[in-house]
N, C-alpha and C positions, 0 to 999 in steps of 0.2 A: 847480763843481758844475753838473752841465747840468741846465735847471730845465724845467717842464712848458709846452709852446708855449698862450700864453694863446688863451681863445674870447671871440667878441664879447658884451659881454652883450645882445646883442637876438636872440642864438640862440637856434632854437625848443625847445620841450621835445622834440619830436621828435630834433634830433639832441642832445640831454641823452641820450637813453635809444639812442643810437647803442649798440650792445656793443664794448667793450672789445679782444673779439678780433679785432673787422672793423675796427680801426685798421690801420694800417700802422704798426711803431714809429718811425719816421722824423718821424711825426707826433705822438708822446707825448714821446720825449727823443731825446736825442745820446745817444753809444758811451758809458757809464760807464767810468770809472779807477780805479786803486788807490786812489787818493788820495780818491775819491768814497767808495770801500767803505771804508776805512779814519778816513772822518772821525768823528770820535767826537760829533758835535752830532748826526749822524744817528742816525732809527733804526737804518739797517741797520750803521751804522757801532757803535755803542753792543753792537747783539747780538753782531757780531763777535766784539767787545773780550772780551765776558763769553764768549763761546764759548770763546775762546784760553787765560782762564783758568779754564777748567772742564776744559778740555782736558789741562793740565798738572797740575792736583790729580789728575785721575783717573790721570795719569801715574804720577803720586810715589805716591801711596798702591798704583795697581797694583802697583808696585816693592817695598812694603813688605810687602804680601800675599802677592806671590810666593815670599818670602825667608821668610815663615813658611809658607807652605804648600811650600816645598821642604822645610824641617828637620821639620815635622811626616809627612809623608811617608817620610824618610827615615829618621825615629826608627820607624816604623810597618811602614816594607819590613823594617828590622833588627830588629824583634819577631819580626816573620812570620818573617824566613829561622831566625834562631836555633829559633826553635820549631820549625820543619820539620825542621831540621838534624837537633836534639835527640830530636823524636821515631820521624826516619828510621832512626837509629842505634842508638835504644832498640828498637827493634821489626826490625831488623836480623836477618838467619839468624846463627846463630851467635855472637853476644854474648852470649847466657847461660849457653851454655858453657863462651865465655869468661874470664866472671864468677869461674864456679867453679874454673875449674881453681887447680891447685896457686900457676902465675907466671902471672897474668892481665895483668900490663905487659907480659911477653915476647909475649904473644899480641896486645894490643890497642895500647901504643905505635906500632910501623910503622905501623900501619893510619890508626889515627887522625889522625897526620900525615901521611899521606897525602890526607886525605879535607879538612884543614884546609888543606894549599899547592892542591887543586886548588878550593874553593869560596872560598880567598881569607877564612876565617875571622880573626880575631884568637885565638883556643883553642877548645882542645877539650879538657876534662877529664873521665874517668870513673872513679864513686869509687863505693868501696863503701858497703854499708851503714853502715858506722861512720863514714864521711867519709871516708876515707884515700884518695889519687889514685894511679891506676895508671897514669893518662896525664898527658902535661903537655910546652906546651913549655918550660917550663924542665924537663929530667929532673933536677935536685938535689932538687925539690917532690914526687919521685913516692914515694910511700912515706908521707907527710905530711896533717894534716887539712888540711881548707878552711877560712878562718875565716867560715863562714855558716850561725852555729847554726839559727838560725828557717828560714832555706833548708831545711837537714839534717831539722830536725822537718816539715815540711811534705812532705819528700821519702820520707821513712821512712810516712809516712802516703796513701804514693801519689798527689800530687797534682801536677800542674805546677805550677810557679813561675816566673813571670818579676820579673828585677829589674835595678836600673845598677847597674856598678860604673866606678869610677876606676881608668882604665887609660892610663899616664903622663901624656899631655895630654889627653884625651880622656876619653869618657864610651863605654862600652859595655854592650849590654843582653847579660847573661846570662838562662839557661834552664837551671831545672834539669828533666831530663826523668826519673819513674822506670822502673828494668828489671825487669820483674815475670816471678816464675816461678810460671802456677799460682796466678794472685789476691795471694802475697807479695812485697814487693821486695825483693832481693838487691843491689841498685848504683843506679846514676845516671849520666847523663849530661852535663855544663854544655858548653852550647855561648854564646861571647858572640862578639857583632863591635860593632866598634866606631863607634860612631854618630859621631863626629868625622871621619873618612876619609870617610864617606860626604857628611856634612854639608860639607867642604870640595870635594868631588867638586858637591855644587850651585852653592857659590859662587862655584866658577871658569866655570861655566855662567852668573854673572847677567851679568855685563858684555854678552853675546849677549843677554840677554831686556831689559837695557834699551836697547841700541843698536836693537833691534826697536821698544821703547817709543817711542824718537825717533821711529823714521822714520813710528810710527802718529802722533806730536804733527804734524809734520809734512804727513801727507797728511791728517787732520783737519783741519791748518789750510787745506792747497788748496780743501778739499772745503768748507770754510765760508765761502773764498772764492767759489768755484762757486756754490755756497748763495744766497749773500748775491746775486748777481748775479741770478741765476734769480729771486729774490724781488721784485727791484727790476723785473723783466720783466715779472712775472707781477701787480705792483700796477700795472705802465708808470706807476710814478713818483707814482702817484695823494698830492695832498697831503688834511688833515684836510678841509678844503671838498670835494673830489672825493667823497670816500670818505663825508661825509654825505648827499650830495645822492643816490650811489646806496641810502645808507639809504630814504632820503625814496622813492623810487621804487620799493623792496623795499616796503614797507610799504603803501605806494599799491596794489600790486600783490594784497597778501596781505588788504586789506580790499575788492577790487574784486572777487574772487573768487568763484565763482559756487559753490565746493567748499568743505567747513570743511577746514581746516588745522590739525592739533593734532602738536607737537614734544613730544617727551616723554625725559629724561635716565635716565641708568642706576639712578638711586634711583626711579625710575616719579612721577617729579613734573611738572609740566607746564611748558617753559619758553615755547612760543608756542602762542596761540589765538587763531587769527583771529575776524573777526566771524562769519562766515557758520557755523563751528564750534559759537561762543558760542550761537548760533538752536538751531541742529539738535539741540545738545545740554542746550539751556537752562542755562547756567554762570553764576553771576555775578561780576562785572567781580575777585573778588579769588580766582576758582580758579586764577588761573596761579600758582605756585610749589608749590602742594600736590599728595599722591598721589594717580592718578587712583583707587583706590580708596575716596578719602575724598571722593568729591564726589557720591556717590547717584546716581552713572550706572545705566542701566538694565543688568543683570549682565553680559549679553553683550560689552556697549561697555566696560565697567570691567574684565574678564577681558583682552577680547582688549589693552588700552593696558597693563594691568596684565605682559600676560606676553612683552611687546615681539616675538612668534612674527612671521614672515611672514605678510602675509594678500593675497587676490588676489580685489577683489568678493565679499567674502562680505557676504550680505544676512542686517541686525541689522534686529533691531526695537530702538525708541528715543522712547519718549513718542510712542508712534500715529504715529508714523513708520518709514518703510522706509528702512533706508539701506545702501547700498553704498558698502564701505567696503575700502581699501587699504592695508597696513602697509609698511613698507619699514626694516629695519635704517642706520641712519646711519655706522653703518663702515664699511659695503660701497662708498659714494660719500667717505669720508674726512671726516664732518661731528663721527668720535668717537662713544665711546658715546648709546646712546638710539634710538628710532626716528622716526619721522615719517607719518602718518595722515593721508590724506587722505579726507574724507565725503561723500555725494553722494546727494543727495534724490533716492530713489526709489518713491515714495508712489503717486505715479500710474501706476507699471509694475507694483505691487501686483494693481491691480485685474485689467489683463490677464493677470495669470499667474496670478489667481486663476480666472479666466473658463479658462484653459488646464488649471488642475488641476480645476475641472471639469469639461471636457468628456474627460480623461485618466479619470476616474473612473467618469462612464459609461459610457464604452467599456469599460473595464472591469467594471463590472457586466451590460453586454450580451454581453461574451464569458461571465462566469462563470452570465448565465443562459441561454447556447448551449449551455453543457456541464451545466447542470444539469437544465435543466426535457427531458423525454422520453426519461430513461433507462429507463421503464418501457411496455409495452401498456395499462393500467391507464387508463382516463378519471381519476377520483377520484384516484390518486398523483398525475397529471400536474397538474390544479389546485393540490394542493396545493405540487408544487414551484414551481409561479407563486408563489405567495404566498410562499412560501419563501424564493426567489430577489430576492427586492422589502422583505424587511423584515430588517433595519431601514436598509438601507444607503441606499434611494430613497425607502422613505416608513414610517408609523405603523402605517398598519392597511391590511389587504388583504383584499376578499371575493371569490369568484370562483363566480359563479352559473351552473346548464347550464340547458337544455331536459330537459325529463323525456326525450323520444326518446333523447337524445346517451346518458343513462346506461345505456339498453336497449342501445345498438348500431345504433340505428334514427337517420334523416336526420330532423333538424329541419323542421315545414313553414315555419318563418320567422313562422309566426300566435298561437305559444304568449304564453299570456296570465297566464303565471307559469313560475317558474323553481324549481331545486332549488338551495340553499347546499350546496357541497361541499365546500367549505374557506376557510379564513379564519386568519389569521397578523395578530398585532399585538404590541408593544411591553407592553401591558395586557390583562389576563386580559377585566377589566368593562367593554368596548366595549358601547356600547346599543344593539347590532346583531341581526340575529335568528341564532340557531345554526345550527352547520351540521345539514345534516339536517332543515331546516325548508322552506319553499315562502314565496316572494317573489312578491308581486304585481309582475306588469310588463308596464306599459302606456306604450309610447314618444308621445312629443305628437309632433304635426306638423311643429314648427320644425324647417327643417333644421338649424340649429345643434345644436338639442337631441336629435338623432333618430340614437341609435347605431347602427340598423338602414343606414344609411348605409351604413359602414364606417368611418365615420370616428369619433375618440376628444371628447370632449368635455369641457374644465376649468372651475371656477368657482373663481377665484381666493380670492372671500374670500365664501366662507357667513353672513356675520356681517352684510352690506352689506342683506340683504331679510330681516329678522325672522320668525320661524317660517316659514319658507321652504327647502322641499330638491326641487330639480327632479323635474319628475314623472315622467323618464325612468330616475331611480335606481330599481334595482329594491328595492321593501321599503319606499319611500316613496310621498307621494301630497302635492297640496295642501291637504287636511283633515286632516293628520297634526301637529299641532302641539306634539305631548306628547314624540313622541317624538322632533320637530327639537330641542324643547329640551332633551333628554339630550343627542345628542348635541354641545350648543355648549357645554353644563357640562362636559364633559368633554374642552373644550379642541377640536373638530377645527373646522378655521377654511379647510381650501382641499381640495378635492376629484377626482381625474381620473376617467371614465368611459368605458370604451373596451369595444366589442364585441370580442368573440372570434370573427370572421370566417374561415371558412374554405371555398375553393371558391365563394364566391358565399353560402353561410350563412352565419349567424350561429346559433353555437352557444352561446351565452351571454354572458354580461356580466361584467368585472373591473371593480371600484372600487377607487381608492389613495384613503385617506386621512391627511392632515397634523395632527398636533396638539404633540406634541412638538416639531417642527423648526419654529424661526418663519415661517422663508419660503414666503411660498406658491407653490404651483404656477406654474414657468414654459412659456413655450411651447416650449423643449427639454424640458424636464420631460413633458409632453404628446406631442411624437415617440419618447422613449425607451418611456416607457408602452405606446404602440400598437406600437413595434418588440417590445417581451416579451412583449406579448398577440397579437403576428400569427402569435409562432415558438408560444406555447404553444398557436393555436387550430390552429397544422399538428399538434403533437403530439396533442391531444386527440383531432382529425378520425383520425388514424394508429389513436390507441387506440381511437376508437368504431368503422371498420371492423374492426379485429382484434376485437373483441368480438364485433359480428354473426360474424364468422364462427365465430370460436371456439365459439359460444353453436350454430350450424349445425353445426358438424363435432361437438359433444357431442349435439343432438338425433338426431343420423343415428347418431355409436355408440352411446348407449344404446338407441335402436330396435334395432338388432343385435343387443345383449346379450340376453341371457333376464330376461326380466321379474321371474318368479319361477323356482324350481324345482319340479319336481314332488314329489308326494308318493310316494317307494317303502319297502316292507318291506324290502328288501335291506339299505340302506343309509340312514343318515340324514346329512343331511349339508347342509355351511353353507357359506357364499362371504363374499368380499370382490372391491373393486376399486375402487382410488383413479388416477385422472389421474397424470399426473405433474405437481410441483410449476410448471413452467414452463407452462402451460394449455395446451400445444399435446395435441390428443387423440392417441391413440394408436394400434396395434392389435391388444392384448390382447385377449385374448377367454377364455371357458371355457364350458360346456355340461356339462350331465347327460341323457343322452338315454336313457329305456326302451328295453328291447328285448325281444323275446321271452323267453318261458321266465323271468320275474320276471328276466331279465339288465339291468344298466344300464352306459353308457357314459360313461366319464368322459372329458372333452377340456380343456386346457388349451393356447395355441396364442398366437404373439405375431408380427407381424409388422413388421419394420424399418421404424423410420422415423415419421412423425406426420401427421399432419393429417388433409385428407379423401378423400388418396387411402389412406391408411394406413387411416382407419376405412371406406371402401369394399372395399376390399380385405379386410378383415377378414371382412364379410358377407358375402363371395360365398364365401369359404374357410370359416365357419361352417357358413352354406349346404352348402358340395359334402358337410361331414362328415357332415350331416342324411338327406343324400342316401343316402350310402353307407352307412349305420347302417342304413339301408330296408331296403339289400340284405343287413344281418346277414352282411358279409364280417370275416374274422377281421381284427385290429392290422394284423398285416401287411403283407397284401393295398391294405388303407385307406389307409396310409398312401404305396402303390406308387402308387395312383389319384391320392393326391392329390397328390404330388411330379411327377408327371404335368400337373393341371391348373395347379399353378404354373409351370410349362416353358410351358403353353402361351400362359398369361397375360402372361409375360416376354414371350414371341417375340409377342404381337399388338401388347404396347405398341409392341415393338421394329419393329415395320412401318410404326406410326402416328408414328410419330416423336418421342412424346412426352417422348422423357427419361428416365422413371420405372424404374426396375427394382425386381421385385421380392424378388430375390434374396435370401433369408436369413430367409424364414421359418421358423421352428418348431413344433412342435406335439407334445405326446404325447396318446396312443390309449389307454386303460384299461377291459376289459371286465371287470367283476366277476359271477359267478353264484353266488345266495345258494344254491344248491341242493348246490353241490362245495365251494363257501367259497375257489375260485379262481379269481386275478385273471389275463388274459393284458395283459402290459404293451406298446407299443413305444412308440418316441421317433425322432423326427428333429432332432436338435441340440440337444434341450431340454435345460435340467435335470429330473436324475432324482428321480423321487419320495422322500417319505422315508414308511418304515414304525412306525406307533407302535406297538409290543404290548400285552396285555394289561395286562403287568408294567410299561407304564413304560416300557420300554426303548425308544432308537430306533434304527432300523438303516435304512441305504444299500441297499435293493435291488440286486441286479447286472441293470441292464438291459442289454443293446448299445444303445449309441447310434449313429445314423446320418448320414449328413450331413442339413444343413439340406436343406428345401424346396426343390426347384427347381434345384438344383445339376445335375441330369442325370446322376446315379451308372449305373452298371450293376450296381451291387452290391443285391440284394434288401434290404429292410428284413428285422432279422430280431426278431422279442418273447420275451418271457420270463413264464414261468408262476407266477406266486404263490399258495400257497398259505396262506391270513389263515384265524387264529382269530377265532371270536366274539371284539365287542368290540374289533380291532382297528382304528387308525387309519388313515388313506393320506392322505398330505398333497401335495395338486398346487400349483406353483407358477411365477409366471415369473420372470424374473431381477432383473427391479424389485426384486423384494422386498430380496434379498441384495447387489446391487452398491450401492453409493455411491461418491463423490469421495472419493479418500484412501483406501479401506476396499479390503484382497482380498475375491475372492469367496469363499476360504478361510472367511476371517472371519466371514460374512454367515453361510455355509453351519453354522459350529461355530456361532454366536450365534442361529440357528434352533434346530440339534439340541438347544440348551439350554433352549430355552424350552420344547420339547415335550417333554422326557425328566423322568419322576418326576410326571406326571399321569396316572393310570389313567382314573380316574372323569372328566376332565375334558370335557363335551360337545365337539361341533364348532366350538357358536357361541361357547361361551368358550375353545376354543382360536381363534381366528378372532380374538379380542379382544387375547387374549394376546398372539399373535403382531406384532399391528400393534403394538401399546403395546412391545416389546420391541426388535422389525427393523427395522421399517419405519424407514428413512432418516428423516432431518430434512428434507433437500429433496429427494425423488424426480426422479431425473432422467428417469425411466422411467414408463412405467406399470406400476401392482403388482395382479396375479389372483391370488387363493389360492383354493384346493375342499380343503376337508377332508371328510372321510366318515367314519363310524363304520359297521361291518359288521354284519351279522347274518345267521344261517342259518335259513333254512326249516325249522319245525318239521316233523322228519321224519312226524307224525303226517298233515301236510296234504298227503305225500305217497304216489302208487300208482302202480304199475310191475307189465304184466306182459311174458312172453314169446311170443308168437306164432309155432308153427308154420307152415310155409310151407303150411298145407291152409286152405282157406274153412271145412271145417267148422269148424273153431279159434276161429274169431272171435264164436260164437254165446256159449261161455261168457265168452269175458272182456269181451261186451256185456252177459252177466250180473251179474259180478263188477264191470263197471262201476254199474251201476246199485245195489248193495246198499253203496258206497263213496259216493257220492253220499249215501244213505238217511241213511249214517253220519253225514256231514258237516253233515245239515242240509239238502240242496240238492234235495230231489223236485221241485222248482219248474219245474228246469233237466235234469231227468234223461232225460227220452223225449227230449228234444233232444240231447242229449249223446251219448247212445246213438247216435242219428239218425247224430251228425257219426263219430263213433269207427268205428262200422259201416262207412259210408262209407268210411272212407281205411285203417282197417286190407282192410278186403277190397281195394281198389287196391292196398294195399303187396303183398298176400299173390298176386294175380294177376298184377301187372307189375314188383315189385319185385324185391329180393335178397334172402337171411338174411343176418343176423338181423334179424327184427322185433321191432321191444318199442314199446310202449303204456303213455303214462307220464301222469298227472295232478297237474297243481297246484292244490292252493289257496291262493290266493293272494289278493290283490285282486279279483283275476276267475280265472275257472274257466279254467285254461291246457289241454289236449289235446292231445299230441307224440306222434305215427307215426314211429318211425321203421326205417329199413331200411338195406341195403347196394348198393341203388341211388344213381348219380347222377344220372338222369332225375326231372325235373318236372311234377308233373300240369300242367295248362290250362285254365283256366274258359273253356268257352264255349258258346254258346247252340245246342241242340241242335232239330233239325228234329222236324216233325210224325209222319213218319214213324221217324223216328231211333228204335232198341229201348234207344239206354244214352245216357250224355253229361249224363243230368239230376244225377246225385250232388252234382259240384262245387258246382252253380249251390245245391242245397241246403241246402252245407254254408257257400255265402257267404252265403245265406240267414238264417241262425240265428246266424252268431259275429257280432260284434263287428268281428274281423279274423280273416285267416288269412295264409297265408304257407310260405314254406319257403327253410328256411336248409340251409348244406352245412357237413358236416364231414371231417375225414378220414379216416373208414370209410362214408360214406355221404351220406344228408340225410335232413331231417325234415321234417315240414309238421308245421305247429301251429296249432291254432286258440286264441281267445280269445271267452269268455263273461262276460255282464253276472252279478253273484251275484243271487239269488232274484227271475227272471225266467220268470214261470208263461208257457211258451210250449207247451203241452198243446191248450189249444181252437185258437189257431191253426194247429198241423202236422193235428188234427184236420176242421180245416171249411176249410182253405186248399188244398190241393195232395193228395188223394186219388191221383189219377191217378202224382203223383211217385213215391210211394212204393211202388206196385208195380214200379217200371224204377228202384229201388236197386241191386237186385246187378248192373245190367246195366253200368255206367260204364265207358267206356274212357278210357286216360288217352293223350292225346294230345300 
């Protein structure tokens, strides 16, 4: 036996703890022999031994197993086949034909011997219902019962049967199969083989399965020589002292450990725990052999040992300690079921990854209030989303103070000596704060520490440290405020930040975070995150307080535009609306009612693309031109040629100055009503069309032509259309605000109008005006919305006179009489020698320079109206006649006495018209004023 080369004992522990594999075997043993493996004092000799006979039982018994698992088999293949046979034959074409006929052996004998030499059966017998066989290899039996009565009842009853019979030396499994016609049985089938042929067909196979057997005892035993040798390699020989001493060194090793070490077996019991384990997990000295679930581990460490899973650093908590901790299966290295844990104090990496998940947290709350805070123009929303965006994730309570200027639109002067609360966000409703809505005294101190007029933010970690104390730079507080430092310390808040809201060089107000809730006070990241949300909200707020000014400018400049009020007419009485559109930018909506001569008035309705202040400048000057042109008393038409006109021109000046702007795509409609005909001339350039309310209720679509918008540069005339309205009827103008919305056809807008106004007779203006809004009007106007309703009336024909004038001067003397007893009638002598005065006047111009027909028409109306008219187009001309001069004074006299005058054209001629103040006694002044005029009346020339 070659034995282990001994070591000196004065060898160090250092080469004790030499490894095993860094030997050279030459220097552990000699070449091992049979005679070494084979000794039986050895271990490895001893295992041999018992190998060889374990090897050979399993041999023998293999051999006995085999030999019953062949005949069982074999009894099993011979059930199966007989069955198959039995039922192949019973379900066969033509055997139940067979059955019946007259000689059923003539038919089925051959066959069935046939079917029985080629499947190598022992029989095949088929019998009828009564039992008697038609087949059979003995044919002396065919004609004859079977003797298997209970077989025969079972068969008769349709079922399979399997059974043995004794067949010479042997045992064979019969089948009986039945042959059913049409649900009844008519015969049977027996098919048997012989289980003994079969069963000897194995046995002469084992002699082969044990000669295999050997030759496996055999290379088992090579193999446990092999074994056995590899084993003695792989100890190199090691005796009980070797193999202790690397004990002694494992163990050394596993208490020296700076890691806990816990082994754990397939039942979850613990079979090693090192010291440093025993620490980390606080065990005492008798948890090794129990389940790690029974030892009050903290659940995480009791889960993961309980469920032997792979684990790779996952960080448990464990009695106020952090631990990383790694699992590892013990099959996988060949240690056998169980796993093996090792632990590893991470308590102090804790902190920095806690310092890491805070700083990952702010940042995240700095992004989400990048995207929060200035989604709107709004001062007041924007505060509020500061506060918003800050509670409760970074602090309790949030107040965020402005400058009174900031909420105007107006630049802070940096002096304001109080502040407005505009919002405020906390955890608790009953903060001892002042409301929002309220004014804060604020008076920064000197210290630069304490002076947020700086720019810089300012913390006071702990409130609690100076007794009724709250710096005097908070706004809302002061150092003679004691009552109310003491609410708030009752109420828990213990650390504070103050940071201006600095923008451009202002400071536009002041944010406080306050702590009460969260124990920690205010740190000095704490304090740069704060002024980073308050530097983005004080650009947002500065963003919204100049869109306010100006907003707040481009609405002074279009409401200046607008018409203030409306006038008061007989004609027509009549109501408006007009609302911005929801998004504040103004717009260029507009409408007008403008008198005109002859008790006529003008309805305008008019919208211009686009917003702001060039959109409400633009709208003025287009107002404007329509004012202009109403002067001239030019029909729809015409007006609307004019003014499609000065949009082209106003396009093409932008378009020189380089500005950008176009104004392309304005609209407007033109509506002149005369209560005297009770009809309306319509046109339109790209608008929508008016709608018609009736007497009755009913509403109707006008057919206007519509033309292009504004400014387009058509060659096509504008052309209008004439309506004709009964008393009481409606006319509803409007722009397209009203009816479009997001989502909504203008269909829809247009039907959900005509309904709101259909089935109201009696309804006024202003309450349809009301109606309307509470009904159409969008939720959020993208647009701006103008509506003019009007209700109509006609001129009492009583308060009208008309006559005819011949083309002779003498003519004129009576209908200057006929004027003057019409007057009498009316009430109006006051006004009458004037009247007469102006009539005389311009009917005798009509009749000497003018065309027929002349007619002479008066209204009463508000004022004393006076219309010549003729089948000229020529225009008198006021102007100041010389000393000498014998005519030329008429005009100057008849501007004298009206009010106004004027002259409009029609398409058979034109009219001049004068207008009078009612009961204006102008008698003593044509008498003691102008003597010398009145003689050089009939002389006027109209030039």
């Amino acid at each position: 036996m070659v034995r282990l080369r001994r070591r000196s004992s004065s060898s160090s522990d250092a080469d004790d703890a030499v490894r095993a594999d860094e030997v050279p075997d030459s220097e552990w043993h000699g070449r091992p022999d049979l005679r070494s493996l084979l000794n039986v004092r050895s271990v490895v000799g001893q295992m041999f031994v018992i190998q060889v006979v374990m090897l050979l039982l399993l041999a023998l018994v293999g051999g006995v197993l085999l030999a019953l698992t062949v005949r069982r088999q074999t009894t099993r293949a011979a059930t199966a086949g007989s069955v198959a046979v039995a039922a192949g034959i019973a379900q066969a074409p033509g055997i139940k034909a067979a059955v019946k006929s007259p000689d059923p052996s003539a038919v089925l004998q051959p066959q069935t011997e046939a079917i029985r030499m080629a499947t190598h059966l022992d029989f095949i017998v088929i019998v009828g219902k009564n039992g008697v066989r038609y087949t059979g290899v003995d044919p002396s039996l065919i004609g004859k019962r079977i003797p298997y009565p209970d077989d025969l009842a079972a068969l008769r009853s349709g079922r399979t049967v399997t059974g043995r019979s004794r067949v010479g030396h042997g045992t064979a499994i019969r089948t009986f199969e039945p042959i059913k016609d049409d649900g009844s049985v008519i015969g049977g089938v027996v098919v048997g083989v012989r289980v003994a042929s079969i069963s000897a067909e194995a046995m002469r196979q084992l002699p082969v399965l044990l000669g295999i057997t050997a030759a496996a005892v055999v290379v088992s035993t090579v193999g446990a020589l092999v074994v056995g040798r590899r084993l003695l390699r792989q100890t190199h020989g090691l005796g009980p002292a070797e193999i202790t001493r690397l004990y002694n060194h494992h163990d050394a090793v596993l208490r020296a450990a700076r890691e806990g070490v816990v082994i754990v077996d397939a039942d979850r019991r613990l079979l090693l725990v090192n010291e440093e384990a025993r620490r980390l997990l606080e065990l005492s000295p008798q948890a090794q052999g129990r389940r790690a679930d029974e030892l009050g581990l903290a659940p995480p460490i009791a889960e993961l040992l309980a469920s032997g899973r792979e684990a790779t650093d996952e960080v448990l908590l464990a009695g106020g300690r952090v631990l990383a901790v790694n699992q590892r299966p013990l099959e996988r290295y060949g240690g056998g079921s169980g796993s093996v844990a090792t632990l590893r104090d991470s308590t102090e990496l804790r902190v920095l990854s806690g310092r890491a998940e805070q700083a990952r947290e702010r940042l995240k709350l700095l992004y989400d209030a990048g995207i929060g805070i200035g989604t709107t123009l709004d001062v007041t929303r924007t505060a509020e989303e500061l506060a918003e965006a800050a509670v409760p994730q970074f602090t309790d309570y949030v107040s965020v103070d402005l400058a009174e200027p900031v909420l105007r639109g107006e630049e802070p002067t940096g002096t304001e000596q109080s502040l407005r609360r505009v919002a405020a966000a906390g955890i608790r409703a009953d903060a001892p704060f002042t409301p929002v809505g309220e004014t804060v005294a604020f008076a920064p101190s000197g210290s630069p520490l304490a002076d947020p007029t700086r720019g810089h933010g300012v913390i006071d970690h702990d409130l609690r440290t100076v007794p009724r104390y709250v710096p005097g730079y908070v706004p809302g507080f002061g150092p003679q405020d004691p009552d109310r430092f003491r609410r708030v310390v009752e109420h828990g808040f213990h650390s504070l930040i103050t940071v201006p809201l600095r923008a451009r060089g202002v400071v536009l107000g002041v944010a406080r975070f306050w702590r009460s809730e969260k124990p920690e006070p205010f740190e000095d990241d704490d304090l740069a995150l704060a002024e980073e949300m308050a530097a983005r909200a004080a650009v947002a707020i500065d963003n919204a307080r100049r869109y306010t000014r100006e907003h707040a400018m481009a609405v002074t400049l279009q409401r200046s535009l607008l018409p203030a009020s409306l006038p008061t007419l007989s004609g027509l009485e009549v109501a408006h609306r007009y609302l911005p559109a929801e998004s504040g930018h103004v717009g260029g909506d507009w409408f007008d009612v403008i008198p005109l001569p002859g008790a006529r008035v003008a309805l305008v309705v008019g919208d211009v693309v686009g917003h702001g202040l060039h959109a409400a400048a633009t709208m003025g000057r287009l107002r404007t031109a329509v004012h202009n042109f109403s002067a001239l008393d030019l029909v729809p038409g015409e007006l609307m040629a004019h003014l499609d006109e000065l949009v082209t021109r106003i396009d093409t000046d932008e378009a020189d100055v380089g500005s950008g702007r176009s104004l392309t795509g304005a609209t407007c409609l033109y509506a002149v009503y005369d209560p005297v005909s009770g009809l309306a001339t319509v046109a339109r350039a790209g608008h929508p069309g008016p709608l018609l309310v009736l007497p009755d209720g009913t509403v109707h679509d006008p057919e206007v032509p519509v033309s292009p918008p504004l400014g387009l540069g058509g060659a096509e005339p504008f052309e209008s259309a004439e309506l004709r309205l009964a008393e009481g009827s409606g006319l509803v103008l409007f722009t397209d605000g009203l009816v479009e919305e997001r989502g909504r056809d203008i269909d829809v807008g247009l039907a959900l109008l005509r309904d709101t106004l259909a089935g109201h007779p009696r309804r006024g203006p202003e309450e349809t005006c009301r109606a309307v809004f509470d009904a159409v009007l969008p939720v959020r106007p993208r647009d701006d919305v103008a509506l003019l309703v009007a209700r109509t009336a006609l001129l009492d024909p009583a308060r009208i006179a008309q006559w005819a004038i011949p083309p002779d001067p003498a003519a004129v003397a009576p209908v200057r009489a006929a004027c003057g007893r019409r007057l009498r009638d009316w009430g109006l002598d006051g006004i009458g020698y004037a009247t007469e005065l102006i009539l005389s006047e311009l009917a005798t111009n009509a009749v000497r320079y003018g065309a027929p027909p002349i007619t002479v028409r008066l209204l009463y109306d508000r004022t004393l109206i006076c219309e010549v008219s003729d089948g000229s187009h020529t225009s008198p001309h006021l102007r100041r006649a010389a000393a000498t001069d014998e005519g030329g004074r008429g005009l100057y006299l008849v501007a004298r006495f009206a009010q106004r005058w004027g002259t409009r054209y029609t398409p058979n001629g034109k009219v001049i018209w004068t207008e009078q103040a009612l009961h204006e006694d102008t008698t003593a002044e044509l008498a003691e004023g102008m003597p010398d005029a009145l003689l050089d009346q009939w002389g006027d020339e109209a030039l």
